[in-house]
C-alpha angles and dihedrals in degrees: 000000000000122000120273096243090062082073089052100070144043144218103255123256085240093064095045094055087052103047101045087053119128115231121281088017115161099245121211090150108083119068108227133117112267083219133084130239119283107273100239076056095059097039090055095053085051094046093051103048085044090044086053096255082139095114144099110292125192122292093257105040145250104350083212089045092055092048085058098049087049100054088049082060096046090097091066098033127006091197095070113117136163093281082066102062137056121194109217138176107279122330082266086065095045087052089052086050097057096041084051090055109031101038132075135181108288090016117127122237116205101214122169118258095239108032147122116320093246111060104079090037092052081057099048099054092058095048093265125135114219120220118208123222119189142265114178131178098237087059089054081251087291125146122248107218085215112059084049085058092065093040096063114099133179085269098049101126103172148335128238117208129176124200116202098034133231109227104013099046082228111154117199106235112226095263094055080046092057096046084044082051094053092046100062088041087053092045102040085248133171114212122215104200115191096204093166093119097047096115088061104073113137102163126041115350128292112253114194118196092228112111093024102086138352091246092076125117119185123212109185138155148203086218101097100022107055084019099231102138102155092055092072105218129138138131150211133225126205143152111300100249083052104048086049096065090033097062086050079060097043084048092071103044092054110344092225135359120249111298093207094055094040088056092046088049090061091053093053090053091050094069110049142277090266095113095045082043095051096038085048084054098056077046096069089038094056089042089050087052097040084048094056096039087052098046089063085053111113107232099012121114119189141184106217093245107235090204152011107032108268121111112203112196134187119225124201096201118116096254135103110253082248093052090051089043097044092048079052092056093051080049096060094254131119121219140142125241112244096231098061072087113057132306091279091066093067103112081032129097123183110238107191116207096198087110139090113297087233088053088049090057093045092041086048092051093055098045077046098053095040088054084051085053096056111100114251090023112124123211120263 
């Protein structure tokens, strides 16, 4: 007999799409960057496996590695060093890590209704319950303070927030940071703040809640940046008494991160941020024309999403988000029901415009012709 926990929890509706995908389907379900790593990052990896950098590392990671990750996080605090930073195996990993070490059995979670497939589950897992706050459309997917005021109990232990999101593409503006901020000062509160997207921002400026209170815990990645998904690094960085006792968490789960890609990261540190801020650049291009192909779709309804690249939007038609996705997916093309996410992404799907602007027409069509198909839906 399995554990318990295994019940707890299911595959994501992401995973499903993808893996239920005929061949040669257009897919603007994953979200991954459609670019390689920058050259001088490949050539390092290869350097380093063929140099013998194939071995055991520390817990934490590269020390050089960590030094890296803390000067890109001078500009908020100038404080931030390596003890700071622990370099992990993916940002999944980094969010296992801080629900290993902040919740216990019986505590309360906050997690944004929608949000990434993996925060309730993270909870639940440790015995926590997650308690969902809300992120409606009407509100641009932005939190309301005070409903997270009424949602605080006694057993609120923390509250986990991603900007950019993933799936609305919403980015906080500093003055929802900061209340976000009190609130979790007032409440005895830890904030788990997903930051992986914070190098997307195409409207406003990112504001990262690192360097505005000690309550603050980062969780960050290579993934998108340097697009290297499939390498699975990523990091956190926390307070120092906390990282302490989160990389003897993170210990456990792997004892240390890959040497070889570590050592290929820094390299791609090393040279500039031109390839993420060129990559971030066709980013906007492809959302501004997502925005615009989705907009002459009859029954879809969509918030220009100011960062990540992921488009979320709503559809008017008389059909579950799986039923629309599913009937994609006959159609040839890849999406992710809205409510893998939370229950207010029903009468939602992701589109992911990490993908060829050609594939995003095409993609686009046949949402477009299937929309044209739905009894009671006019042409556009």
């Amino acid at each position: 007999m399995v554990a318990h926990r295994v019940h707890t929890v299911e595959i994501s509706g992401i995973r499903k799409m993808f893996e239920a995908a005929p061949p040669n389907a257009i897919n603007l379900g994953l979200g991954e960057p459609d670019f390689e790593p920058p050259t001088e990052v490949i050539e390092a990896l290869v350097s380093a496996v063929r140099d013998g950098m194939n071995h055991y590392g520390p817990s934490a990671g590269l020390a050089a590695l960590r030094d890296k990750v803390a000067e890109r996080y001078h500009d908020r605090d100038p404080r931030t060093g390596r003890e700071n930073v622990i370099v992990t195996g993916s940002g999944s990993e980094a969010l296992m890590v801080a629900a290993m070490c902040l919740y216990d059995r019986g505590d309360e979670v906050l997690v944004p209704n929608p949000g990434f497939v993996l925060y309730g589950p993270d909870a639940r897992l440790m015995g926590a319950t997650p308690v969902a706050y809300s992120l409606p459309s009407t509100r641009r997917y932005l939190p309301d303070p005070d409903e997270l005021e009424k949602l605080v109990t006694r057993r609120t232990r923390a509250i986990v927030v991603n900007s950019p999101s993933n799936p609305t593409g919403a980015v906080f503006p500093a003055k929802i940071v900061e209340k976000i901020v009190a609130l979790a000062e007032r409440h005895d509160l830890t904030i788990i703040s997903d930051e992986v997207y914070d190098e997307m921002v195409y409207d406003g400026k990112f504001a990262s809640f690192w360097g505005r209170t000690d309550r603050a815990v980062i969780v960050n990645s290579f993934s998108k940046t340097l697009a290297m998904t499939g390498w699975r690094i990523g990091y956190l960085v926390a307070p120092r008494s906390l990282a302490l006792d989160l990389n003897k968490m993170h210990y456990h789960i792997m004892a240390c991160p890959p040497t070889p890609a570590q050592v290929a990261v820094i390299a791609g540190l090393s040279n500039g941020t031109a390839a993420t801020r060129a990559m971030a650049r066709e980013f906007r291009a492809r959302r501004d024309l997502v925005v615009r192909l989705l907009n002459q779709v009859p029954g879809i309804e969509v918030v220009p999403p100011s960062g990540a690249f992921y488009a979320f939007p709503r559809f008017t038609w008389d059909r579950t988000a799986s039923e629309v996705a599913t009937a994609l997916l006959r159609r040839g093309v890849i999406t992710t029901p809205g409510d893998a996410f939370g229950s207010l992404g029903a009468s939602h799907l992701r589109l992911s415009f990490a993908a060829s602007r050609e594939n995003l027409k095409r993609g686009i069509a046949i949402i477009g012709r299937y929309a044209e198909s739905i009894e009671g839906v006019a042409p556009g």
